[in-house]
C-alpha positions as CSV (number, residue, x, y, z in Angstrom):
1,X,0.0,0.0,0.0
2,X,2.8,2.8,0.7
3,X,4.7,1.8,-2.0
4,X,1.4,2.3,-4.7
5,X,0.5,5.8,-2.8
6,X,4.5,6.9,-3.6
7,X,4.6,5.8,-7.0
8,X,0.9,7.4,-7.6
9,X,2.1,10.6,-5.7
10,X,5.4,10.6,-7.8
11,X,3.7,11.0,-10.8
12,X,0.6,12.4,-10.5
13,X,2.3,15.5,-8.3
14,X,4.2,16.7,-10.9
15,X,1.7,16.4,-13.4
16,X,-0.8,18.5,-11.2
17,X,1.9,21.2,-10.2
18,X,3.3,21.4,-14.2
19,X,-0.3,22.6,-15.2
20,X,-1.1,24.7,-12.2
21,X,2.0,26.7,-12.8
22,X,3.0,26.5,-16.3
23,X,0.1,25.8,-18.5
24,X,-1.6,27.8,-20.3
25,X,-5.0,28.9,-18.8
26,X,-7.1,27.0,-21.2
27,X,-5.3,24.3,-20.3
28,X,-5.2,25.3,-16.7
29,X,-9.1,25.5,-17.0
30,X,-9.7,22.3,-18.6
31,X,-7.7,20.2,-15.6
32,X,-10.3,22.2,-12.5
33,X,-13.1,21.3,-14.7
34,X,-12.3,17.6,-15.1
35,X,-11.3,17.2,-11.7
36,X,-14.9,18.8,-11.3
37,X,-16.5,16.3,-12.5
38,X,-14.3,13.4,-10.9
39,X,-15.5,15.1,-7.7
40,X,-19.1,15.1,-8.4
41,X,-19.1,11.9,-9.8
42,X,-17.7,10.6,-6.6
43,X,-19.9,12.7,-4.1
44,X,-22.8,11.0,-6.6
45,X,-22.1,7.6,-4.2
46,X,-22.5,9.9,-1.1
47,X,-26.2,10.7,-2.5
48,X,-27.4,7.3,-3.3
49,X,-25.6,3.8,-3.0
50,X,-27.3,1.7,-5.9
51,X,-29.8,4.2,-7.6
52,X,-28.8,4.8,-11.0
53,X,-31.9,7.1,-11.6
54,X,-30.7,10.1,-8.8
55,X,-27.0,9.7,-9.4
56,X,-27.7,10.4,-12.6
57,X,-30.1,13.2,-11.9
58,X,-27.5,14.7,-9.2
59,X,-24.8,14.3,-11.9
60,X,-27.1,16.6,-14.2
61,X,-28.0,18.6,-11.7
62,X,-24.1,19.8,-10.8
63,X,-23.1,19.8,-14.0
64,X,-26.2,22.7,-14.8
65,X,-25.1,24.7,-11.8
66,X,-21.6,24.4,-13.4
67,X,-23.0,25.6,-17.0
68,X,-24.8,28.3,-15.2
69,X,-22.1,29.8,-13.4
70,X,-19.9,29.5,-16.6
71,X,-22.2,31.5,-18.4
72,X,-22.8,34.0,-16.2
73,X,-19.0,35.0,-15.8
74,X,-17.9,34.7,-19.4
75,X,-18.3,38.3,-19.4
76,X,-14.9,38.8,-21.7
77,X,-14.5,37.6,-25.2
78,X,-11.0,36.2,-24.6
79,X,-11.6,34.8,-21.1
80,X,-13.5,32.7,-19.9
81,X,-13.7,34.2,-16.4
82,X,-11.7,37.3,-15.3
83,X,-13.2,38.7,-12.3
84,X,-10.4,40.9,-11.5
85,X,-11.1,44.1,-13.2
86,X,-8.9,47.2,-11.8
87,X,-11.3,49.4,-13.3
88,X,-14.6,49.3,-11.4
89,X,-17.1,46.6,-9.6
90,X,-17.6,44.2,-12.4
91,X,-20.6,42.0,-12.9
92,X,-18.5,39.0,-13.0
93,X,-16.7,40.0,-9.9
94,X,-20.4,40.1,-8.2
95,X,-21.0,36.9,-9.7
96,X,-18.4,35.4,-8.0
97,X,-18.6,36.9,-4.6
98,X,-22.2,35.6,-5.1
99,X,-20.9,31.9,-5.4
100,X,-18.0,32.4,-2.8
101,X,-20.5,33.5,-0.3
102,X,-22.3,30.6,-0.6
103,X,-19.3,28.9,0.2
104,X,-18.7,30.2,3.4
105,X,-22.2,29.9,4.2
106,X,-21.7,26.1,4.1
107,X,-18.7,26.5,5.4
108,X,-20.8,27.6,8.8
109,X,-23.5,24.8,8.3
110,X,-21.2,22.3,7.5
111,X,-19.0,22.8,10.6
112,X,-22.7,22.9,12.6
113,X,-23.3,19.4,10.8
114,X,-19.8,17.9,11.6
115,X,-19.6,19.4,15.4
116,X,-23.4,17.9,16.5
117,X,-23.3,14.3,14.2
118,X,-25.0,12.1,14.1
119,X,-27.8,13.6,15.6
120,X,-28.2,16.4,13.4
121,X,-28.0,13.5,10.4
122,X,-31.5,13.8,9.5
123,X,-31.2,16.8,8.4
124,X,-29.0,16.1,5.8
125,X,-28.9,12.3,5.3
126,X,-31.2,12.0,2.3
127,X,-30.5,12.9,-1.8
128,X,-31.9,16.5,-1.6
129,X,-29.8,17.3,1.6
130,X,-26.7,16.0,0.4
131,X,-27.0,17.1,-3.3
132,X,-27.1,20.7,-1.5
133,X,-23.9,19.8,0.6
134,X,-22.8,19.0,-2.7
135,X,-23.9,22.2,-4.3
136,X,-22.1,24.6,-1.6
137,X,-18.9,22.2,-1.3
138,X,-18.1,22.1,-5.0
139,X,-18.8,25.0,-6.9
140,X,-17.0,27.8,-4.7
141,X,-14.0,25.2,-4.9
142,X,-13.9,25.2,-8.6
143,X,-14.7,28.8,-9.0
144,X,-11.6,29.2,-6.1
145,X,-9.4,27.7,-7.8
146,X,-10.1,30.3,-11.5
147,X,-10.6,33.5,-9.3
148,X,-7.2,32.4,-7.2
149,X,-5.4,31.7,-10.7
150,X,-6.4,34.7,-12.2
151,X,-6.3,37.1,-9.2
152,X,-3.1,39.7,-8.8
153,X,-1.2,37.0,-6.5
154,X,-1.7,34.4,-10.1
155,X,-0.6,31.2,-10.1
156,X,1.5,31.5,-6.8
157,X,-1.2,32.7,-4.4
158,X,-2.6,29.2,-5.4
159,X,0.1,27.3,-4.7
160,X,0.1,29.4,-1.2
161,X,-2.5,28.2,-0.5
162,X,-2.1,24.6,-1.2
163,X,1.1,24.8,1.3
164,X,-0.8,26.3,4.1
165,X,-3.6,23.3,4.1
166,X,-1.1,20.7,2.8
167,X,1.4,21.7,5.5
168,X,-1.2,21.9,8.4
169,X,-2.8,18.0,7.1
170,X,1.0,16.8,7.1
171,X,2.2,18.7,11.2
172,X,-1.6,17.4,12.2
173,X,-0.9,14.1,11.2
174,X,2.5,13.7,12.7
175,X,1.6,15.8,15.9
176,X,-1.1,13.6,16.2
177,X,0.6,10.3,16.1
178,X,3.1,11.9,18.8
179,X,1.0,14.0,20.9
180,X,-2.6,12.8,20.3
181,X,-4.8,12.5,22.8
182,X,-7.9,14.0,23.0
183,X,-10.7,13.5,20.5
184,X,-12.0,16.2,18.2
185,X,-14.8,14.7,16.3
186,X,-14.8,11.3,17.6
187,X,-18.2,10.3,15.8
188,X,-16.5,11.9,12.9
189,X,-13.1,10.7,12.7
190,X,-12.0,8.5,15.5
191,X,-8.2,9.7,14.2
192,X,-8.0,13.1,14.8
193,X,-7.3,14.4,17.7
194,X,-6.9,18.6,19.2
195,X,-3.2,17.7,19.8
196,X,-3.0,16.9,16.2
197,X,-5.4,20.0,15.1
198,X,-3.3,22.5,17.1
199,X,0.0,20.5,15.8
200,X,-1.1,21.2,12.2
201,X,-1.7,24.7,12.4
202,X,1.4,25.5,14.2
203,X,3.7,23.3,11.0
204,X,1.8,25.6,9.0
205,X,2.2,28.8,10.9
206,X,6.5,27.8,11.1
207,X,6.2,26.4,6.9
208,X,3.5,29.1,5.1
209,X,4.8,31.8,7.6
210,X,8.5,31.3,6.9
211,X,7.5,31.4,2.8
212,X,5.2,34.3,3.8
213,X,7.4,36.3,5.4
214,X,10.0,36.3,2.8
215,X,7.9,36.8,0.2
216,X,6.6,39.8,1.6
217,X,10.2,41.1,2.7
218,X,11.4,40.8,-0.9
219,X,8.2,42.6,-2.1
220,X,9.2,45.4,0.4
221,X,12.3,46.0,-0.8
222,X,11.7,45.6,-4.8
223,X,8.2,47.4,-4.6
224,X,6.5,50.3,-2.4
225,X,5.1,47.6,-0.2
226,X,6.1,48.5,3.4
227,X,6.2,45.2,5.6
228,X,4.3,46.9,8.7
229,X,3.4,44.6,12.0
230,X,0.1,44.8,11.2
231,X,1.0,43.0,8.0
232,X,2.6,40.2,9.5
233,X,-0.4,40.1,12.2
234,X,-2.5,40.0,9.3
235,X,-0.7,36.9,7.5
236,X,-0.9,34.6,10.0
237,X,-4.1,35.3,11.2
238,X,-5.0,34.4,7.7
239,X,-2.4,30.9,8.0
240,X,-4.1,30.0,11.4
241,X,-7.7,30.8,9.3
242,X,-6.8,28.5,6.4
243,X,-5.5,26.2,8.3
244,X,-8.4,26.0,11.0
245,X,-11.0,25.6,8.0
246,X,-9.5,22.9,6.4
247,X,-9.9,20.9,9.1
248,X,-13.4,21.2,8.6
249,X,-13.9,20.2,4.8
250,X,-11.5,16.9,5.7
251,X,-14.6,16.4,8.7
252,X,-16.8,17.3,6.3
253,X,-16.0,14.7,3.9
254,X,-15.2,12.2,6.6
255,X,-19.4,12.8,8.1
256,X,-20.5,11.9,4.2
257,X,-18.6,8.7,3.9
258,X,-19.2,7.8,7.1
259,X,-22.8,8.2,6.7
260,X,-22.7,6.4,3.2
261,X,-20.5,3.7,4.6
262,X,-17.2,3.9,2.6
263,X,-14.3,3.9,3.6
264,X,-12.6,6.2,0.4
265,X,-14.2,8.8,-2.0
266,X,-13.3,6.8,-5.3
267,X,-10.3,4.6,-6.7
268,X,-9.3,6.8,-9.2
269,X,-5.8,7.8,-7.2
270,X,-4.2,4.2,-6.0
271,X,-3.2,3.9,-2.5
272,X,-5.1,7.4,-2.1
273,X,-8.6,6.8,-2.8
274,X,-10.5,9.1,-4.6
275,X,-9.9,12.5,-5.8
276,X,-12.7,13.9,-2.7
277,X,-10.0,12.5,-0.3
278,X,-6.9,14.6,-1.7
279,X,-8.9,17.7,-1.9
280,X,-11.2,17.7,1.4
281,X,-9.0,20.1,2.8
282,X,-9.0,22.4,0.2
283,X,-12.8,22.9,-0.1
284,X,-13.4,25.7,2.3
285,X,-9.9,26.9,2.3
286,X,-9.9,27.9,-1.3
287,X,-13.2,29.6,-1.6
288,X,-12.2,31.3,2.0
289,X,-8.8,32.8,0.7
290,X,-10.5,33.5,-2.9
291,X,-13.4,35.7,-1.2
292,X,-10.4,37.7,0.9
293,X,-9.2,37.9,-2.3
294,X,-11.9,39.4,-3.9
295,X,-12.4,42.1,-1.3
296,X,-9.0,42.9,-1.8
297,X,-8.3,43.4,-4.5
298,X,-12.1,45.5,-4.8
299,X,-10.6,47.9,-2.1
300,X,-7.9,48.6,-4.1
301,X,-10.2,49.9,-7.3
């Protein structure tokens, strides 16, 4: 088993990183959408176990919503999305904030959900309930990762904010095997522990700080960028943030295969599971740090 989830993480790693950095953004666009659908497809056994007819229906279902929000932000002839217009508010920017928002708003339900399972279950144990879950969980990812691509940080503030979640995943893992002893969702994941938690986001306050902090200190001195205290109050705030929420989508996804009794996502990663399991960390960090971004970069029009 460690040997396959090497060997699929030696190749598929670079693969992934190649086209988040260096591709072009059609093809850049192309990989989010595809993994897209992988993860709908696989959040499709969450909704039903053997019913072909409402898999089906909930792959239609996301794949409209997708169509919807594509064609509501092609605003640009040349781009398929570009929300960040220096100029004024634009619609697609309002769009966007639109779709981000509902991502935090499940952000908050869905760390209601994790924090009182099972007995909250019924209210979101049945096709309707999880297709919503669904609705709120994947969307503002996919739209994270284009706004976070095209925004004024590009390419890197993605990769940012892949270290920040990846690092804190890694430090709680390894603090948790060391350290871990109390339970944090217990009914959730039996694994994970405070220890762990509070492990994690201190890796990723010493890993994403570090990168952070150089970053901006090089910015200061090439740029007019002044590296104030408040700025470096203001980074790790965001690090502890990113770090705390991604904790809740890998809960998140834990509750839904827990309550559909499996025990992966998907095989299409071996020795990983499925795509749901690599990126359950990622699915209220990204549309988090994409909505700051937004806000941002609006204050600065």
């Amino acid at each position: 088993m460690l040997r396959t989830r090497i060997i699929t993480a030696a190749v598929m790693l670079p693969i992934a990183l190649y086209i988040i950095l260096f591709s072009p953004y059609k093809v850049f666009f192309a990989f989010v959408t595809a993994c897209y659908f992988v993860a709908v497809w696989e959040w499709s056994h969450f909704v039903t176990a053997e019913n072909l007819l409402l898999k089906s229906l909930f792959r239609f279902f996301m794949l409209l919503m997708l169509f919807l929000i594509y064609k509501a932000l092609n605003t640009h002839q040349h781009h398929v999305i570009y929300v960040f217009e220096h100029q004024a508010f634009s619609l697609a920017a309002f769009y966007a904030l639109i779709v981000l928002t509902v991502g935090l708003v499940g952000l908050v339900v869905s760390t209601y959900f994790v924090c009182t399972y099972p007995r909250t279950a019924k209210c979101w144990n049945h096709p309707i309930g999880k297709s919503l879950c669904a609705l709120w969980t994947l969307l503002p990812w996919w739209l994270s990762m284009i706004v976070l691509h095209q925004s004024v940080l590009g390419v890197w503030g993605l990769l940012f904010a892949g270290i920040i979640v990846w690092s804190a995943d890694s430090g709680a893992y390894f603090a948790g095997r060391r350290f871990g002893k109390r339970k944090l969702a217990e009914a959730v994941s039996p694994g994970k522990t405070i220890e762990g938690v509070l492990g994690g986001v201190l890796t990723s306050c010493v890993i994403a700080g570090g990168l952070g902090l150089w970053v901006l200190s090089h910015a200061a001195h090439s740029t007019h960028i002044v590296l104030t205290p408040l700025s470096i109050i203001a980074l790790f705030v965001m690090i502890i943030l990113l770090s705390v929420v991604s904790v809740v989508g890998d809960l998140a996804e834990s509750m839904f295969k827990r309550a559909a009794n499996l025990k992966d996502s998907g095989k299409i990663l071996p020795g990983h599971g499925g795509l749901l399991d690599r990126i359950d960390g990622l699915t209220f960090a990204l549309p988090l740090f994409a909505w700051m971004l937004v806000w941002f970069n609006l204050a600065l029009t």
